[in-house]
N, C-alpha and C positions, 0 to 999 in steps of 0.2 A: 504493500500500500504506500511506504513511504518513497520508492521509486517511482512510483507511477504518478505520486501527486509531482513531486522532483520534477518528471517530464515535461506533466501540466505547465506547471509554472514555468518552466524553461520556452516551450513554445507556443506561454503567454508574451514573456518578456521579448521574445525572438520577435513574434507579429507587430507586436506594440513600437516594439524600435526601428523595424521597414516603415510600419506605417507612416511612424514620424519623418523620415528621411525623406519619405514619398511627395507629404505633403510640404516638405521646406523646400523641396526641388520644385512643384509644383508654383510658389509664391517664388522664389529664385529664379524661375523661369522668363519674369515678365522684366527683370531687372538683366538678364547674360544671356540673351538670346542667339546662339549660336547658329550662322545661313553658312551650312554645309556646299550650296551650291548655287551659283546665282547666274540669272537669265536676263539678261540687259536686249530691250529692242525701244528703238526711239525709228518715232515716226513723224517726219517731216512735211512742212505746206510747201505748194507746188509756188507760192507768196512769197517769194525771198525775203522782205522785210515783215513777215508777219511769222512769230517763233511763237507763238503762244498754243500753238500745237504739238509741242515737244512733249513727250510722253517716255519718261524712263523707269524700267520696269523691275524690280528687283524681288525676286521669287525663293522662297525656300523649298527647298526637296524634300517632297513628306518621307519620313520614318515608319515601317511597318510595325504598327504595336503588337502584331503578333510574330514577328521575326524577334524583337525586342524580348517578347516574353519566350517563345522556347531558345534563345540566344542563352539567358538567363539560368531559365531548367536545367540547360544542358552544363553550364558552369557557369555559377554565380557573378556578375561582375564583366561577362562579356556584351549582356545586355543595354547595358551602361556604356561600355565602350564602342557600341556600335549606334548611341546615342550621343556621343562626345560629352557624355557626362559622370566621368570618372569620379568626379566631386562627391560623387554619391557612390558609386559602383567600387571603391576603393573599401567601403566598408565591409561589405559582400564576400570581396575577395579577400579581405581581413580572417573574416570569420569563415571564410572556407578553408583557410591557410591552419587558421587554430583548432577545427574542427578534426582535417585530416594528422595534423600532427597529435594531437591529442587522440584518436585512434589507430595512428603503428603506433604508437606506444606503449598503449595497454596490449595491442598484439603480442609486439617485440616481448612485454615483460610475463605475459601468462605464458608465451610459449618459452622462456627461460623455467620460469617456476614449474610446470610439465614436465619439461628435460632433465630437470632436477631430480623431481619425483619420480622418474621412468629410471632411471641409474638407481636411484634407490630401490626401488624394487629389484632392480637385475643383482644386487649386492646384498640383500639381505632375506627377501624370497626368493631365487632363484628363477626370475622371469627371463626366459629366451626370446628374443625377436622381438625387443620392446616397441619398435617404430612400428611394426606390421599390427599392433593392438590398437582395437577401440578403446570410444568410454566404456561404453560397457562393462568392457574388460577389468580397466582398472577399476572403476565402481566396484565388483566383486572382488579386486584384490584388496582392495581397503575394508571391505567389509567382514572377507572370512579370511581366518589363518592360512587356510590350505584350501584347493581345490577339490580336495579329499573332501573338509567341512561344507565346501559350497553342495557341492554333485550330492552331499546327504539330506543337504536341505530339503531341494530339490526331488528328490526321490521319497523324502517328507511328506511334501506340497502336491505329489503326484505330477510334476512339472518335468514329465520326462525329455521333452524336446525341449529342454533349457540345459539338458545336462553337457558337460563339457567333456572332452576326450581328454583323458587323463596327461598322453603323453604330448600332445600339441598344444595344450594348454595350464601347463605346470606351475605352482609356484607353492610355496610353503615357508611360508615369516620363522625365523629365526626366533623371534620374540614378538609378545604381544604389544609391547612400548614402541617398536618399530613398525611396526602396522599402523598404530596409531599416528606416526608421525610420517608415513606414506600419506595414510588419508586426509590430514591437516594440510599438507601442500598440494595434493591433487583438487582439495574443494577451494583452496585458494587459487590456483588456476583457475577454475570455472567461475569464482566470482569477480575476479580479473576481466574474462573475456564479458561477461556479462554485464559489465562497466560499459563494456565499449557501445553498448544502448544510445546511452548519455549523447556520446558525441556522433554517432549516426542519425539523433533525434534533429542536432544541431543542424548534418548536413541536409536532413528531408526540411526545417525548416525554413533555412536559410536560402532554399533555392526557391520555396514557394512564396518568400517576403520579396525576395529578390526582382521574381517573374513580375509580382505585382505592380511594385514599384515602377520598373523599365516601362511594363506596358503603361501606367498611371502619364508616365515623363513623354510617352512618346504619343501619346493621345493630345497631349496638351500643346505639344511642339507642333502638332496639325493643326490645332483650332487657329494656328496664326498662318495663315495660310500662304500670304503672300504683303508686300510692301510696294508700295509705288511713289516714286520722286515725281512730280509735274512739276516743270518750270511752269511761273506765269507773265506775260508780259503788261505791264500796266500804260494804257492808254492816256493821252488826255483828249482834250473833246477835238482837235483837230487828228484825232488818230494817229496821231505821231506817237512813236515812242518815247514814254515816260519813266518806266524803270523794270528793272525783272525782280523777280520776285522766286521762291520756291515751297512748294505746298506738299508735305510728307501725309501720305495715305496708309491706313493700315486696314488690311480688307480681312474680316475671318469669317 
């Protein structure tokens, strides 16, 4: 129960913290407006002195919000980068950096403490062909002295298709104090790997805040569609030229 609330709350905090990013990029957006690619066309009167038809056009390239989001799915932080806004997608990749190192980690170290315990047993029960065994295996090696105690259990339990073949499956503890300290590092192994939960929580989180976000930033970077400069030429009442002028348009 206490891991699972752990979870909860982890990819409460995880949501909570895209979200916010989402929305500061989204108000950040109106202020660093990034034009990935611009389209200039001016069109001229056939009126040599009359320029007030000058038309200069400056266009942004839409962003697919759904490239943006499996860009994202697929590694956190490229979504962002195919938005030119790392400003934000830098956090993503933050946390995908501390999520994957934080699980070899616990890899690395459950399968040290394993290896540990697998040499243990080949040294003090007699286990042959330690790499070639399951859990299971070692499960009943920490459990019964001897294979001899297991196969009786079993034949107990009328649990005959559990029984083991004596000579391909051999072991027999020295001592009852070294059984017990095979089975304290083989459960510590399993609670090792079952750590690694935690930070595969982070990585399923992390790319679903992530996806949101991108798509969020790149919907928004559409609604500004496009930008238009017109010159203006200012008349006086004889139609002569009085003065130019320039009138910025934002079309969404």
């Amino acid at each position: 129960m206490k891991l699972k609330s752990t979870l909860l709350l982890i990819t409460a905090l995880m949501l909570n913290f895209g979200m916010s990013f989402a929305q500061e990029s989204l108000v950040a957006q109106d202020n660093a407006y990034k034009l990935s690619e611009l389209r200039i066309s001016a069109v001229t009167s056939s009126d040599e002195r009359d320029y007030g038809n000058i038309n200069t056009e400056l266009q942004a390239s839409k962003k697919s919000p759904g490239l943006a989001l499996i860009y994202s799915l697929l590694l956190p932080g490229t979504g962002h980068w195919y938005l030119d806004r790392m400003d934000v997608g830098k956090y993503f990749v933050g946390v995908e950096a501390a999520s994957w190192t934080g699980f070899i980690a616990l890899t690395v170290q459950g399968d040290n403490v394993i290896d540990d315990a697998k040499s243990y047993s080949v040294e003090h029960a007699q286990v042959s062909s330690p790499d070639s065994r399951d859990d299971d295996f070692y499960a009943n090696v920490g459990n019964f002295n001897s294979v001899y105690d297991y196969n009786n259990d079993k034949l107990t339990r009328g649990e005959y298709n559990l029984l083991y073949n004596v000579q391909d499956n051999f072991w027999n503890w020295d001592s009852g104090d070294n059984r017990n300290i095979f089975d304290v590092q083989r459960r510590d192994s399993e609670r090792i790997y079952n750590n690694r939960i935690i930070f595969g929580s982070f990585l399923i989180a992390n790319r679903v805040v992530s996806a949101i976000s991108a798509y969020l930033i790149a919907k928004n970077m559409n609604s500004k569609r496009s930008y238009s400069i017109v010159p203006e030429v200012y008349r006086n009442k004889s139609n002569s030229v009085n003065g130019l002028g320039m009138k910025f348009i934002t079309n969404f």
